[in-house]
N, C-alpha and C positions, 0 to 999 in steps of 0.2 A: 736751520731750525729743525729740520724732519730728524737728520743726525741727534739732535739733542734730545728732543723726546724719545725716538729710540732708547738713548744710552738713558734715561728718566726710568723709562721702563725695564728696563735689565736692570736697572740698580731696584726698584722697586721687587720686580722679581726675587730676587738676592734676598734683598731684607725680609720677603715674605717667608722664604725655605727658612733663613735662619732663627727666624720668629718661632719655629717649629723645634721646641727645644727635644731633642731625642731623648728620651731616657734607658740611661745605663744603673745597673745596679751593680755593685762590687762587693757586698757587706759579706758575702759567704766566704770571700777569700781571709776575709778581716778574721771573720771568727775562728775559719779552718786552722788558721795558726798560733788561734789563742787555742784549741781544742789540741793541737798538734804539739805543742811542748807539752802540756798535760800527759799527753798519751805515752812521748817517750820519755816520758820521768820513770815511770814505772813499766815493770815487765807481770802485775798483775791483770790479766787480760777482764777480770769484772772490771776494774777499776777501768781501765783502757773503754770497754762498752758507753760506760757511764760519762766520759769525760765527751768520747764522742757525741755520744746522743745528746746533754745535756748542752754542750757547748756549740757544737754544729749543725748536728740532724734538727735538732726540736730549735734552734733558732733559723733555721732554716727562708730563704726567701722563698716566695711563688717558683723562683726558677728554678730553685735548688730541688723542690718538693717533684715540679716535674722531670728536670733532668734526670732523679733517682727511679722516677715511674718509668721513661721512654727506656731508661739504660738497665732497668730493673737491679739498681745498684742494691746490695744491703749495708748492714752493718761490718759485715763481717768481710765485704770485701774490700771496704774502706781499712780496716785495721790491718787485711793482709800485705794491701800496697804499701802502707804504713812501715808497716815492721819486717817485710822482705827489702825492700832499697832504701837501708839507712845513709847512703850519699845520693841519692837522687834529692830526695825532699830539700836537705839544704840547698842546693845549688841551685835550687828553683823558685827558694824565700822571696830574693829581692825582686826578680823580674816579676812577679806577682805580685806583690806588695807595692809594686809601681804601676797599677792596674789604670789609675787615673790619668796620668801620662798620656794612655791611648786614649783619650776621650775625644778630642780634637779631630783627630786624623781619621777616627771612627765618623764620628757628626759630621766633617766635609764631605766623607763619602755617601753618606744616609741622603745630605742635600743634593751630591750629584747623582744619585741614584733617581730621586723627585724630580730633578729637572727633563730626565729623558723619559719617566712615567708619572706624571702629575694624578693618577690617581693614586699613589702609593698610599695604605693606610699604616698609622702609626703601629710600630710593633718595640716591646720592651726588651732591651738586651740587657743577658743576664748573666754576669762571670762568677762561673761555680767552679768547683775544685771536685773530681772524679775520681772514680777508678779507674783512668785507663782506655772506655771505651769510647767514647766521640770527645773530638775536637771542638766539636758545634758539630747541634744539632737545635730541631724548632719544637715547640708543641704549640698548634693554637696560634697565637700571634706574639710569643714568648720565641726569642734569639739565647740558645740556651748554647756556652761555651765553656769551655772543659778547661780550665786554665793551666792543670796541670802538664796538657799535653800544647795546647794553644801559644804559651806563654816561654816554649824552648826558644833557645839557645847554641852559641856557640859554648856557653859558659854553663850549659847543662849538665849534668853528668850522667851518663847513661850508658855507662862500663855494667850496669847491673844489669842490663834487659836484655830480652833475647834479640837475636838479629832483625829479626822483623819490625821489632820497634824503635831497634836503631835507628835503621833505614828512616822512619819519617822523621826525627828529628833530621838528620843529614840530608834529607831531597828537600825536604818542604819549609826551612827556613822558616817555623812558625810565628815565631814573635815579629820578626820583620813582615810576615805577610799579615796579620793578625786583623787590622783593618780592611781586609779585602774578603776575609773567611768571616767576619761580621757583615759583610757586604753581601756575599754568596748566599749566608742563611736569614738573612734580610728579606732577599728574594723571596725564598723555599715561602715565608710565610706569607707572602700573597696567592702564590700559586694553588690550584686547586687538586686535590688527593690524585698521587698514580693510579690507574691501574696495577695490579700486582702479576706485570708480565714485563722481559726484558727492555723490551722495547720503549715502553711506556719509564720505566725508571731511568735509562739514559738520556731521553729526553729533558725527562723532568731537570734530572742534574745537570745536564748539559746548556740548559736553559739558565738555572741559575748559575751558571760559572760565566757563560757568554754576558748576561748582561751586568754581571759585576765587575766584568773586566773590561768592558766598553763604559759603561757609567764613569767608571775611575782612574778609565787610560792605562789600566795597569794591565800586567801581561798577566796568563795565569801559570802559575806556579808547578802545575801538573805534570808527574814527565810523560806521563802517558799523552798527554794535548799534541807534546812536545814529537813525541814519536808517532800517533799520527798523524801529524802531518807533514813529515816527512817518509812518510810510508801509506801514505790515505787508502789508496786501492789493494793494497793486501788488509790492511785492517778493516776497508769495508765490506772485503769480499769474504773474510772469514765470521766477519757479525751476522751477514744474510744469510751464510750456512748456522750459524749457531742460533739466530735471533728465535725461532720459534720453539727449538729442543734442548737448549744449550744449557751448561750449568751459571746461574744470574753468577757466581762467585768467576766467574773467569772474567766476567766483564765490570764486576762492580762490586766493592766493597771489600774483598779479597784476595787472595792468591792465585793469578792466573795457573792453572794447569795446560792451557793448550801450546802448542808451539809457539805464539806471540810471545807466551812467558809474563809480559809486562801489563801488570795492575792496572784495573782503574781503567781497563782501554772507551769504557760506554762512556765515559764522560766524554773523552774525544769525539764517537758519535752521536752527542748529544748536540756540542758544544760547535761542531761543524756544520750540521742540521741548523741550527739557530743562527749563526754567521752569513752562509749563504740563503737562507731566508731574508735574515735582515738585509743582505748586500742587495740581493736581488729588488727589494720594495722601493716605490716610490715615493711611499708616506711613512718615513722610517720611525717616526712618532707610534705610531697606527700599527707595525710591526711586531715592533716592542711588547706593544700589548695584547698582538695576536698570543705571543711567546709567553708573557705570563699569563695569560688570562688562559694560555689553552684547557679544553674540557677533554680529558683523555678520554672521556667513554664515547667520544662523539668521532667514530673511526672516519669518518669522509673528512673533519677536519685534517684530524691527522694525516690521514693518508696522502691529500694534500697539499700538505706542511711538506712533507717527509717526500713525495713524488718529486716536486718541481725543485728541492735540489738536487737530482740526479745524482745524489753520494752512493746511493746502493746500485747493484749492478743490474735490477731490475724493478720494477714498480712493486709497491708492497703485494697488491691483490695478486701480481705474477708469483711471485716468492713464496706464498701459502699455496699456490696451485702445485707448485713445484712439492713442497713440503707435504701437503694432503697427498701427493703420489708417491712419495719416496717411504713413508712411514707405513707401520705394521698395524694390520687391521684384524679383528676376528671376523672369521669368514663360515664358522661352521659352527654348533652346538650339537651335543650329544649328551645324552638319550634320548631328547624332548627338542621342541622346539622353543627359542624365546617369544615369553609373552603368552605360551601355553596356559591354561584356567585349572586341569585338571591332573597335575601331575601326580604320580605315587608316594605316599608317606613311606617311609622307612629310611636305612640307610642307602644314600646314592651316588656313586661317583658322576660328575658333572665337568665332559670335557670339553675343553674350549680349544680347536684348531687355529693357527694364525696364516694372514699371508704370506707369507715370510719367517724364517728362525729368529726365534728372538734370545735376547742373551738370559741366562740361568741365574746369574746372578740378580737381577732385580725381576721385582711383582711387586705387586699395592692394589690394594680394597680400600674402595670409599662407601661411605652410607649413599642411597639411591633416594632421590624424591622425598621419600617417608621417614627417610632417616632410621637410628636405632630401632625403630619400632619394628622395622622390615629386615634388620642385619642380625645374624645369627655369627659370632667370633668362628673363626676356622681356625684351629693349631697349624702350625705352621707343619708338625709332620701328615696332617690331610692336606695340603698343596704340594703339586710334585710336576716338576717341566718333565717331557720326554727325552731320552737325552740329546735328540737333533735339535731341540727347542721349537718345534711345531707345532706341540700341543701344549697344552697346561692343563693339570685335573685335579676336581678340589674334591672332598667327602663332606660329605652334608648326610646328618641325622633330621628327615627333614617331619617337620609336625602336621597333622592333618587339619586339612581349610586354613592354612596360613597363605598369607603373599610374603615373597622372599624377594628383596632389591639388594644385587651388589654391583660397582661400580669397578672395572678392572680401568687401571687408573693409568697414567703417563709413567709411571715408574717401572712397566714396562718397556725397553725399548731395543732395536736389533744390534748387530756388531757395530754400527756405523754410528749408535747414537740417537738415532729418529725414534723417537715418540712413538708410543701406541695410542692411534685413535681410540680415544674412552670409548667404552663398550659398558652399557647397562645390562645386565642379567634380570631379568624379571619374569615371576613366574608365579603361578597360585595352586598350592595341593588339594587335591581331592578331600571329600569332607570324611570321615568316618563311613 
C-alpha cells in the first residue's frame, strides 16, 4: 500500500509540471521568411528596408523587440547577413521552419528542470532569427534564441563565414543540442544579475550549464568543459593568476589569447565550482538552489561557494592578497601633495611615480566622485610615461578655486599584466 501511494504521488507530481504549459513563441521565424523572399527579389536596397521593417521588424514579438535591444541589432545588419551569404539562408529554411518539432523535447526539459528546483518561475521562450550575434540569450524572464545560429546543422551551409564561425557550427552541434541551450538560458533567467568581474561571470555561466545538464542527463556540449577536465589544475591555476587582472575575453565569450588557446575555458570554472558544490551537499534540493539563487554581491557567500571546492589553488581572500602585492601602485605625487586645498592655477605638469615600471603602452582616466563636473579632458600629447615607465606626467591648465578628481584607472598595468591599484588624484586650486 505505502508503495502505491508513493507511485500516486509521482504520478500526481508529473501531471502537476505537465499542467504547467511552457510557452514557446515561433512567429518571427514564420514572418522572417515571408520578409526574406521579399528582400531577395530585389536588389533595390529601399525597397529591401521596407520589406524588412514592414514584414519582420514592425511585426515583431516581445522577443524579437528585445533580442534586437540586448544584441543592438539594426536594420542594416539584418540586410547585410542577408545579402552577404546567399547559400547560407537557404540551407537553414527548413530546420527553422520545423521550429515546432522542438517543442516537445524543449517542455520535457523545462518539467525536468522544475523537478530539481520547484521554485522555477515561468519564463517565455522565444525563437527569433538574428544577425549572427547570440545563440540564446535572456532579457527579464524572456528565453531569447537566435535561430539562425541555434537551428544548424550538418546540412547547413557555411562555406561563407569566416573560420570562427565555422568552428561553432562544427563543435557545438546546435540543432541537436537546441533543447538543452533552452534549458541553459532557462536558467540564466532565474538567476540574479553578475557582478561585472570575471569571476562573478563564470560562475554565473558555469551555474547555468551545470544545472541544465544535471536536470536533463545530458552532457554539455562545450569543448572547453571538455578540456578542463581533463586538464583541471593547469586550467585553474592559470584562472587564479588571471582571475583579478586578466582579459574577461580569454575566458568568456571570445578568443582565448593566452597559452591555453582554447575558448569559453570560465564556463569550465564555473560549471566545476557548481558540480563539486553540488556533489559535496547533503540536501542536494537545497544546493541547487544555493547555485541559482546565488547573490553575487554578497562575497562571504561566494567565497564560500567557491572555497570549499578547493578547485583554486588557494582561497579567494589568499589570491587577492597575493594580487594586492604583486600589482603597481602610485607611491609618489609631484609638485603638490594629494588632497592638497591650495594649489597653484596656471599651466602644471603633475607627476605621478609608480611602484613598479609599468607598460607604455596602456593609461586610462575615469571621472572621480564628482564626476564631469570635477574632470577637465587631457589630449593625449599632455600625457607622457618616462621612458623606464616609472613615472607618468600629465599638463593640466588648471582654473582658480576649482577641485580637480581624476581617476588613473586599471588600464594601467606592468610587463606581467597586473593591475594598477586605482589611484584617485584630487586636489583644489587656490582662489584668485
Amino acid at each position: 500500500m505505502k508503495k502505491l501511494i508513493i507511485a500516486s504521488l509521482f504520478l500526481l507530481g508529473i501531471t502537476g509540471l505537465h499542467a504547467q504549459q511552457q510557452t514557446i513563441v515561433g512567429t518571427d521565424i514564420d514572418n522572417f521568411w515571408i520578409a526574406y523572399d521579399k528582400i531577395v527579389s530585389t536588389t533595390d536596397t529601399v525597397l529591401q528596408y521596407q520589406y524588412l521593417n514592414d514584414l519582420y521588424i514592425s511585426k515583431g514579438s516581445p522577443g524579437l523587440v528585445d533580442m534586437m535591444s540586448v544584441r543592438n541589432y539594426t536594420a542594416e545588419d539584418y540586410l547585410d547577413a542577408i545579402n552577404n551569404y546567399p547559400l547560407f539562408w537557404p540551407s537553414m529554411r527548413e530546420n527553422t521552419k520545423q521550429y515546432k518539432n522542438t517543442y516537445a523535447e524543449i517542455e520535457q526539459n523545462i518539467f525536468k528542470l522544475k523537478a530539481i528546483y520547484p521554485s522555477l518561475m515561468p519564463s517565455t521562450i522565444y525563437f527569433t532569427i538574428g544577425a549572427f550575434s547570440s545563440n540564446g540569450t535572456i532579457l527579464n524572464n524572456h528565453v531569447l534564441i537566435g535561430s539562425e545560429l541555434a537551428f544548424g546543422d550538418t546540412t547547413t551551409v557555411i562555406s561563407e563565414f569566416p573560420e570562427y564561425r565555422q568552428q561553432y557550427f562544427k563543435v557545438f552541434e546546435p540543432k541537436k543540442n537546441l533543447a538543452l541551450l533552452c534549458t541553459h538560458e532557462y536558467v540564466h533567467t532565474q538567476q540574479k544579475i553578475p557582478l561585472d568581474n570575471l569571476l562573478s561571470y563564470c560562475i554565473y555561466e558555469g551555474i547555468a550549464e551545470f544545472v541544465s545538464c544535471l536536470a536533463t542527463g545530458k552532457p554539455s556540449t562545450s569543448p572547453a568543459i571538455a578540456f578542463g577536465k581533463t586538464n583541471t589544475s593547469l586550467v585553474a591555476n592559470k584562472f587564479a593568476a588571471d582571475m583579478f587582472n586578466g582579459n574577461i575575453y580569454d575566458w568568456m565569450w571570445g578568443e582565448n589569447s593566452n597559452e591555453l588557446k582554447i575558448r569559453d575555458l570560465g564556463y569550465f570554472i564555473g560549471y566545476e565550482i557548481s558540480e563539486r558544490y553540488y556533489n559535496a551537499a547533503t540536501d542536494k534540493q537545497q544546493a541547487i538552489k544555493d547555485l541559482i539563487e546565488l547573490d553575487y554581491t554578497n562575497e562571504d557567500v561566494v567565497e564560500h561557494i567557491v572555497d570549499q571546492t578547493q578547485l583554486l589553488p588557494k582561497t579567494l581572500e589568499n589570491l587577492w592578497a597575493d594580487f594586492e602585492l604583486s600589482r603597481p601602485k602610485v607611491i609618489a605625487l609631484q609638485p603638490f601633495e594629494n588632497n592638497a586645498t591650495n594649489v597653484q592655477p596656471g599651466m602644471t605638469d603633475i607627476v605621478f611615480t609608480f611602484s613598479q615600471p609599468v607598460d607604455v603602452c596602456c593609461q586610462g582616466l575615469d571621472y572621480g566622485p564628482l564626476g564631469a563636473a570635477a574632470f577637465t579632458p587631457i589630449p593625449i600629447e599632455h600625457r607622457n610615461f618616462s621612458p623606464d615607465g616609472k613615472t607618468w606626467t600629465i599638463r593640466l591648465n588648471l582654473e582658480p578655486g576649482k577641485q580637480y578628481q581624476y581617476v588613473l584607472s586599471t588600464n594601467f598595468r606592468d610587463a606581467q599584466g597586473n593591475r594598477l591599484k586605482p589611484y584617485l588624484l584630487d586636489f583644489t586650486t587656490a582662489p584668485k
